[in-house]
Each structure stands twice: as structure tokens, then as C-alpha cells.
Wavefront OBJ file of the C-alpha trace (Angstrom):
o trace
v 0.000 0.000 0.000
v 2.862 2.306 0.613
v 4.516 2.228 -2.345
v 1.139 2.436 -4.297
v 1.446 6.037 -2.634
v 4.332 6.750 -3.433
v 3.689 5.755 -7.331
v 0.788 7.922 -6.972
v 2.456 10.753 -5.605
v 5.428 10.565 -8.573
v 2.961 10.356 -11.149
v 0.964 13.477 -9.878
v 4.094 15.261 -10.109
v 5.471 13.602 -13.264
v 1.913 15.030 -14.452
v 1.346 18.335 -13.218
v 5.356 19.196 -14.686
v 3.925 17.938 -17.877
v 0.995 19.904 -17.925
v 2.840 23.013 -16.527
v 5.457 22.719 -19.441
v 2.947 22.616 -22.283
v 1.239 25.867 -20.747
v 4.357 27.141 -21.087
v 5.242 25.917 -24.768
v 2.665 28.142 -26.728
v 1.511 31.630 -26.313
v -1.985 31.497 -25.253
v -1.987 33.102 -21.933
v -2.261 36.548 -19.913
v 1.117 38.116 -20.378
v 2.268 41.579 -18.816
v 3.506 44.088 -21.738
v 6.475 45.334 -20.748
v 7.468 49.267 -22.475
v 10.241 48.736 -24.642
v 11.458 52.421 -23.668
v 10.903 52.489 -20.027
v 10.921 48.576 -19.325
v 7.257 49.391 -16.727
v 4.514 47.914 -17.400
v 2.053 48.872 -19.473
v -0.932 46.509 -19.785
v -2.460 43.240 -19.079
v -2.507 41.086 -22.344
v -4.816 37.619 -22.996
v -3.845 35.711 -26.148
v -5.966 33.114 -27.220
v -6.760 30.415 -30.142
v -8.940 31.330 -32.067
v -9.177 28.117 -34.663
v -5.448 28.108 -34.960
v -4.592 31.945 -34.940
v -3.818 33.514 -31.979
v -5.188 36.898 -31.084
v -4.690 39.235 -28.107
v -7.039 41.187 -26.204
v -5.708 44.313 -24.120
v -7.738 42.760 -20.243
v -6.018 45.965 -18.389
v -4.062 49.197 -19.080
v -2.044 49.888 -16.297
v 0.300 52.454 -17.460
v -0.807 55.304 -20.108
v -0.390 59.051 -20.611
v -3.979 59.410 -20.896
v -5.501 58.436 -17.739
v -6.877 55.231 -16.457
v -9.326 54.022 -18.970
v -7.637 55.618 -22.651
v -9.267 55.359 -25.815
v -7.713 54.467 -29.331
v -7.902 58.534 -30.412
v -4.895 57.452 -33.682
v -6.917 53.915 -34.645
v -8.913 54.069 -37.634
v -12.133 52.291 -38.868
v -14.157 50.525 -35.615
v -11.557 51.058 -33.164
v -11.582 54.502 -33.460
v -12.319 56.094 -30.031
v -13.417 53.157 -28.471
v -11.932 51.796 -25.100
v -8.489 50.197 -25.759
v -9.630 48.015 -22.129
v -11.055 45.130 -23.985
v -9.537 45.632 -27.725
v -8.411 42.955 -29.565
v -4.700 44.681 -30.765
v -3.381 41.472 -32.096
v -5.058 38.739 -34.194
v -4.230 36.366 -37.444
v -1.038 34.873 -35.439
v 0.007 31.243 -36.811
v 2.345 28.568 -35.486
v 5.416 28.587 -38.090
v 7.726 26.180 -36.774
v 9.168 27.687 -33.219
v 7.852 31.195 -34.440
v 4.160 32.431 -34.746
v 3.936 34.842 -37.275
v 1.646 35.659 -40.502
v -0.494 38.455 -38.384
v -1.532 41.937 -37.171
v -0.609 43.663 -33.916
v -2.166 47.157 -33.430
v 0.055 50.096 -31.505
v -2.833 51.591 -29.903
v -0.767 54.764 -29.008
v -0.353 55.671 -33.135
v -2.684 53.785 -34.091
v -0.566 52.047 -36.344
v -1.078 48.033 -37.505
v 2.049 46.117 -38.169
v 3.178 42.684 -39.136
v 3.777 40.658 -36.144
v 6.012 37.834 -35.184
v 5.744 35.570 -31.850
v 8.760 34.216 -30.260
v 8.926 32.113 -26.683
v 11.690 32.565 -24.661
v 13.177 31.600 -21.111
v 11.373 28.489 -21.158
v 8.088 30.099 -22.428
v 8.032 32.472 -19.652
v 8.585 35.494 -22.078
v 7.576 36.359 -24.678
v 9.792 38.710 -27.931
v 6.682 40.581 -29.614
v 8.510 41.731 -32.704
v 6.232 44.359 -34.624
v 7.390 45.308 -38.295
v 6.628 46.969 -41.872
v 7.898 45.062 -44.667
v 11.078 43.218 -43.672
v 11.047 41.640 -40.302
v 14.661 42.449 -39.696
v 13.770 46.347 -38.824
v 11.121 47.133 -36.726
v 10.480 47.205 -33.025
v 10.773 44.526 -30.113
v 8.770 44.000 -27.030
v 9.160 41.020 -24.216
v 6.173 40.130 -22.701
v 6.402 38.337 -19.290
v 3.646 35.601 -18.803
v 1.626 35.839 -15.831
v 1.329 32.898 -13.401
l 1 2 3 4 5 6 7 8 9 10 11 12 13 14 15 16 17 18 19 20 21 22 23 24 25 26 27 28 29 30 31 32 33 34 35 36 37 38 39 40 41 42 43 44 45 46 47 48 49 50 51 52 53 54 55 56 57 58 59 60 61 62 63 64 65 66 67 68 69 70 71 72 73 74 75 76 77 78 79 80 81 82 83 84 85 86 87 88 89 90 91 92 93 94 95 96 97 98 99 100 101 102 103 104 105 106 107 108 109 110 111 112 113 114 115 116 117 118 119 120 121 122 123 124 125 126 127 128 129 130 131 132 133 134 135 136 137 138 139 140 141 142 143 144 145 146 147 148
């Protein structure tokens, strides 16, 4: 009977580090966007599948020249003016080997929409948000720390 326990208790933990590390190996999650100028916080991110493309939805704003609860003043079309609490500022992601790329991430601040590229890092604990115009070699990095 003991060493049924014990069996029991290894393959609970065998488990639960298996489930934690394929949390860990994608980026569907609630990450903390970190400023790539000031390195503070700036808002509370959820990514999720959506059929196979991840998109990312802006749950918190924590740090913004505008106040508390900012709007998108730059974005055109629908988000134009609306809350950026709640905005979906990333979507069309896809898995490309140990990259997701192929998608849209907004820069609610200008307003701007750039091509997007996902990369996991520190054991999936970060996250390099690389937004870009044409070539991905220029552009502009962010690392995104996931939330436990």
C-alpha cells in the first residue's frame, strides 16, 4: 500500500510538470507588456486560439499618458475612439515552426497596424513581440512576461 502512494504521488508530479510545461510551450496566456522604452509595465494582455490563430485582447491598461481608462484617439475604422480596455490589438497569429507569425498587432498609441512575429523565450516564460513593416529584420521589439 505504501509504495502504491508513493507511485501515486510521482505520477501526480510527473503530471502536473507535464501539464505546466505545455502551458508554457505556446503563447496562449495573460502576459504583462512590458514598455520597450521604459521597461514598466504597461498593460495586461490575454492571447488566445482562435481556430489556430492567436489573437490578443488588451484585459487591463495599467500604465498610459492618458488616464486610467484611454481610448484608441490614432486607430482608424471601428476602433476609433473606443476603449483600448477590452480591444483585440493582435489577431491572425500562426504557429510557423518555433515562431508564430503571418499576423496583425495594433500600436494603440499611433494607431498604427504592423506585421507581427511571436517568439517564446526563457522556457516560455517570455515572450519577444517583434512588430514590423515590410522586412522583419527592422522594426520594433517588445518582451512580454507571462503571468502565473
Amino acid at each position: 500500500m505504501k509504495r502504491l502512494s508513493q507511485f501515486a504521488i510521482a505520477a501526480c508530479l510527473l503530471l502536473g510538470s507535464a501539464v505546466a510545461w505545455a502551458a508554457n510551450d505556446t503563447p496562449v496566456g495573460t502576459w504583462r507588456q512590458v514598455d520597450d522604452v521604459t521597461g514598466k509595465p504597461k498593460s495586461i494582455i490575454q492571447i488566445t486560439d482562435n481556430n489556430g490563430k492567436l489573437e490578443g485582447k488588451v484585459m487591463q491598461v495599467l500604465l498610459s499618458d492618458d488616464g486610467p481608462h484611454p481610448i484608441c484617439k490614432k486607430c482608424d475604422g471601428d476602433r476609433k475612439d473606443q476603449p483600448i480596455e477590452g480591444m483585440v490589438i493582435m489577431w491572425g497569429v500562426k504557429k510557423d515552426d518555433d515562431v508564430w507569425d503571418g499576423g496583425k498587432i495594433l500600436d494603440p498609441k499611433n494607431g498604427k497596424v504592423y506585421s507581427v512575429k511571436l517568439s517564446l523565450t526563457e522556457g516560455g516564460n517570455k515572450l519577444d513581440v517583434h512588430g514590423y513593416i515590410g522586412i522583419s529584420l527592422l522594426g520594433r521589439s517588445q518582451v512580454w512576461e507571462r503571468m502565473q
